[in-house]
C-alpha positions in Angstrom: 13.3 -63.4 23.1 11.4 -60.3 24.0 8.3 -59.2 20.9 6.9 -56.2 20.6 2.8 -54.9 19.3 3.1 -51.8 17.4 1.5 -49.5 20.4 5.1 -50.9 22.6 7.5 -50.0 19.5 6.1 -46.8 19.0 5.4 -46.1 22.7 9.5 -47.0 23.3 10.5 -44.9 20.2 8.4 -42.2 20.3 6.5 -42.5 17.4 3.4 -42.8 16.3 1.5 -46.0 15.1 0.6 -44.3 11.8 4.1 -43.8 11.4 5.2 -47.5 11.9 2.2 -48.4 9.5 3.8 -46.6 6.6 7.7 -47.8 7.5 5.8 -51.0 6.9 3.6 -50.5 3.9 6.9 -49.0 2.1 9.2 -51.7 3.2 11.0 -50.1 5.7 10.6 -51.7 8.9 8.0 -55.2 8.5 6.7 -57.1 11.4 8.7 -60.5 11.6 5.3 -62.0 12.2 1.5 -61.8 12.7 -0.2 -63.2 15.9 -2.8 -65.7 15.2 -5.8 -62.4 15.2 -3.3 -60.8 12.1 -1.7 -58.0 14.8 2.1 -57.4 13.9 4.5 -59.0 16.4 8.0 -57.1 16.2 11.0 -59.3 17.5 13.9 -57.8 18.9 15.7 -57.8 15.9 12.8 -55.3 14.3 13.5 -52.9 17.3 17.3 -53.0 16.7 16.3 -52.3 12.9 14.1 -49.2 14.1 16.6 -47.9 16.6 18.9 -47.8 13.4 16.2 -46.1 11.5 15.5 -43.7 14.3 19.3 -43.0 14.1 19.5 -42.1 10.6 16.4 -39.4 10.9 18.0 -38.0 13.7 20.9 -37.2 11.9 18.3 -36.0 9.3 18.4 -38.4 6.2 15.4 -39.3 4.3 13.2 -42.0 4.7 14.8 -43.1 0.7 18.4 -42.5 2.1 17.4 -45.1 5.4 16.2 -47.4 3.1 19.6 -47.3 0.7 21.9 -47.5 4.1 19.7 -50.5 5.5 20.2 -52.1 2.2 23.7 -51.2 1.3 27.2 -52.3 2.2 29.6 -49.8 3.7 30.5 -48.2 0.0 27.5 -46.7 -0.7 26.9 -46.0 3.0 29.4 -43.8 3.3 28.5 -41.3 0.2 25.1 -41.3 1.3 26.5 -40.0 5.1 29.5 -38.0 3.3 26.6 -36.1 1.1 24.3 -35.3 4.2 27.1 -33.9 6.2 28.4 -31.9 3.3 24.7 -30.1 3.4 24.8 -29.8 6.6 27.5 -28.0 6.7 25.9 -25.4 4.0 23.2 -25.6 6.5 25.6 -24.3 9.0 27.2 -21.5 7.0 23.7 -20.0 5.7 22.9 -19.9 9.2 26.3 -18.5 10.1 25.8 -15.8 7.6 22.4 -14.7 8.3 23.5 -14.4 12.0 26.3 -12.0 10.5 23.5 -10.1 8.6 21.1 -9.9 11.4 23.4 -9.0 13.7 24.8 -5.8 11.5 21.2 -4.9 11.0 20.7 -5.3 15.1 23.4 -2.6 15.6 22.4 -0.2 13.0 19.1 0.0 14.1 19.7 0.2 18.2 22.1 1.5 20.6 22.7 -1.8 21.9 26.2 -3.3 21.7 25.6 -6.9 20.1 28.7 -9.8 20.6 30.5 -9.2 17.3 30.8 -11.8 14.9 34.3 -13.2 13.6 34.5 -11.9 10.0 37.0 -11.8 7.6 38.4 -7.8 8.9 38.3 -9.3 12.3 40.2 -12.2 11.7 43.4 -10.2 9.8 43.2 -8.6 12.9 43.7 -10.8 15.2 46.6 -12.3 13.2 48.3 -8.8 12.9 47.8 -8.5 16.3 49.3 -11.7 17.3 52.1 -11.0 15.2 51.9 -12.2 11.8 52.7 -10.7 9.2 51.9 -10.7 5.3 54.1 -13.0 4.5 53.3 -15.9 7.7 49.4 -15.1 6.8 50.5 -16.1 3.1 51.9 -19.6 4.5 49.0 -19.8 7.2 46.5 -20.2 3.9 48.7 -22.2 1.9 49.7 -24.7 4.8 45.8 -24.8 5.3 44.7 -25.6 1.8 47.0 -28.1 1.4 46.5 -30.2 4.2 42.2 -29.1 4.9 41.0 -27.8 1.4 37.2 -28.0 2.0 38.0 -27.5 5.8 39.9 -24.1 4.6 36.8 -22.9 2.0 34.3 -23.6 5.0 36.5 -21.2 7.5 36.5 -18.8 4.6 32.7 -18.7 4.4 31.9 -19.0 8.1 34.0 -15.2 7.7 31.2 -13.8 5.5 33.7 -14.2 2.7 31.5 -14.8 -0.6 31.5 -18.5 -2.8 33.4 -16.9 -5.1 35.9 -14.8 -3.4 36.5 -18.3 -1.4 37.5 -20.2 -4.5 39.5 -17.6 -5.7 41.6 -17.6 -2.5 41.7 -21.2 -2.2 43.4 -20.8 -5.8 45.8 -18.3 -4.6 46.8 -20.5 -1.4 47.5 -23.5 -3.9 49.5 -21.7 -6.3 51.5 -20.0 -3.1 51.9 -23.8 -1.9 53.1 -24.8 -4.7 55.8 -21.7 -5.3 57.1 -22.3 -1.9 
């Protein structure tokens, strides 16, 4: 079975040796063993462990949030994952609406023509113009709440439409759901 020093492990993953050092000293990722001069020695199994670890930064959890996922079963797992893709996604629309806002400021202040960005006037148009009408827009939101609601609030934001105005239409679409 292949072993690893720390200069191989950190070389392979990209790291530094400074950052394997503290995985160690808070628990994170230990050496299996120490050669005879006190060097680490990392086992395969230690590499498989950081390739997971590298894994979870990547998909940018905390060091604390590896360390529950190492140690948990699936359960808790999944909350912790659940969680960080729920703020990625408010990640996502911030970003989505500060690309709206720069891209209005953009076309106010030059004479350049900017790629417009779906918003919420844009969208009813594109509906009316592939003929919907009031009443098929009506079932469009209620058939989407009820089968998507978070997926329906975060098309609602990513059209500049505000927290609030969002929750109240979400409301809207279940009460139309439910009268239909």
């Amino acid at each position: 079975m292949p072993t690893y020093t720390i200069s191989q492990l950190a070389r392979e993953f990209g790291l530094s040796r400074s950052a394997l050092l503290y995985y160690d000293r808070i628990g994170l990722l230990k050496a299996s063993r120490r050669s005879a001069a006190g060097y680490r020695i990392y086992t395969q199994t230690d590499h498989a462990r950081l390739a997971q670890i590298c894994l979870f930064r990547d998909a940018g959890l905390s060091l604390a949030d590896v360390q529950a996922l190492l140690a948990s079963d699936n359960a808790p797992g999944v909350k912790i994952l659940e969680r960080r893709l729920q703020e990625i996604g408010e990640q996502i629309l911030g970003l989505k609406n500060q690309q709206r806002i720069i891209t209005a400021m953009l076309k106010k202040m030059t004479t350049e023509r900017f790629e417009p960005v779906v918003d919420k006037k844009m969208w009813v148009g594109m509906l009316e113009a592939a003929g919907m009408d009031e009443a098929a827009m009506v079932r469009w939101h209620a058939q989407f709440e009820q089968l998507a609601p978070k997926a329906h609030y975060n098309f609602l934001r990513q059209l500049g439409i505000s927290a609030h105005e969002a929750k109240r239409i979400q409301a809207w679409a279940k009460d139309k759901a439910g009268g239909a």
